[in-house]
C-alpha positions in Angstrom: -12.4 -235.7 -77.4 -13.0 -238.8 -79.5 -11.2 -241.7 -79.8 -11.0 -244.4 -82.8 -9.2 -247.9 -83.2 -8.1 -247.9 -87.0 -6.1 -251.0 -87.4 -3.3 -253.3 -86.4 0.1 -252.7 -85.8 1.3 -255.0 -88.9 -1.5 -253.8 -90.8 0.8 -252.1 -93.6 -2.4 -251.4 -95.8 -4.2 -250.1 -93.6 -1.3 -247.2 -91.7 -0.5 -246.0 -95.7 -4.7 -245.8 -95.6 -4.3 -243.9 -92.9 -1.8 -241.7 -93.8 -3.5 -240.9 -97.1 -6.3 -240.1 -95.1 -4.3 -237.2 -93.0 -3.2 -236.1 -95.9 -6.2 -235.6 -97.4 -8.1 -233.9 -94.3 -5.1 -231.7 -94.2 -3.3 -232.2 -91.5 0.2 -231.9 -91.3 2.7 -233.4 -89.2 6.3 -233.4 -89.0 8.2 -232.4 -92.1 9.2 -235.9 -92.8 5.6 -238.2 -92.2 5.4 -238.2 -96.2 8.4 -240.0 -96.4 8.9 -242.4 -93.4 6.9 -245.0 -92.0 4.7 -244.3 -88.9 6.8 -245.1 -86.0 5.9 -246.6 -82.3 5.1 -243.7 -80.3 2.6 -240.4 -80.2 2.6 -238.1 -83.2 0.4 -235.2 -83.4 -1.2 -233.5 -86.7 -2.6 -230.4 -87.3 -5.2 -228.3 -89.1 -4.9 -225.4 -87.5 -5.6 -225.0 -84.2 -7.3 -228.8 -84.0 -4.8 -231.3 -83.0 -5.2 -235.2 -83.8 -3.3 -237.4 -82.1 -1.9 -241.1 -83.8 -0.8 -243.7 -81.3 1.0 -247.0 -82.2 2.1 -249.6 -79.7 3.1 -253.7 -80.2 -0.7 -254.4 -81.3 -2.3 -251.6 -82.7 -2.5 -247.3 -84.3 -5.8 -245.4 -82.9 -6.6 -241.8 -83.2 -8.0 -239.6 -80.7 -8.9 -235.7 -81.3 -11.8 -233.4 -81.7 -15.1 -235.2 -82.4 -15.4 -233.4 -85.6 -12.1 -234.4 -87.0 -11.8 -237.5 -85.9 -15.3 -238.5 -87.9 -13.4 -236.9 -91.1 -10.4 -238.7 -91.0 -12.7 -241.8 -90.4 -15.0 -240.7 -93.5 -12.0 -240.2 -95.1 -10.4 -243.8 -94.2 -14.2 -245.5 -95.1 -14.4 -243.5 -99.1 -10.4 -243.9 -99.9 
């Protein structure tokens, strides 16, 4: 399990970033994600059976998941 910082809470750049980058790696969340901002809380996204995990608090969104995936969504993040 690997865990990444992506940006700050009141970073609006860099959450839509990040939720481009989901997209793109193809994992899905809830049915709504496209359409709403991330909220405060845990969400979980999936590609099959691997599950990535997005946590935002006061001060800041990190990932956490399977090594593997979490290096694509960061690949993804670092060439979008």
């Amino acid at each position: 399990m690997t865990r990444a910082d992506i940006c700050g809470a009141d970073d609006d750049d860099g959450i839509d970033r990040l939720k481009t980058a989901l997209r793109d790696c193809g994992l899905l969340g809830n049915s709504d994600y496209h359409d709403s901002p991330l909220g405060v809380g845990l969400m979980t996204y999936r590609r099959g059976e691997a599950v990535l995990t997005v946590f935002i608090d006061a001060w800041c969104v990190d990932i956490a998941g399977p090594d593997e995936l979490v290096r694509e969504v960061l690949e993804a993040l670092s060439s979008g």
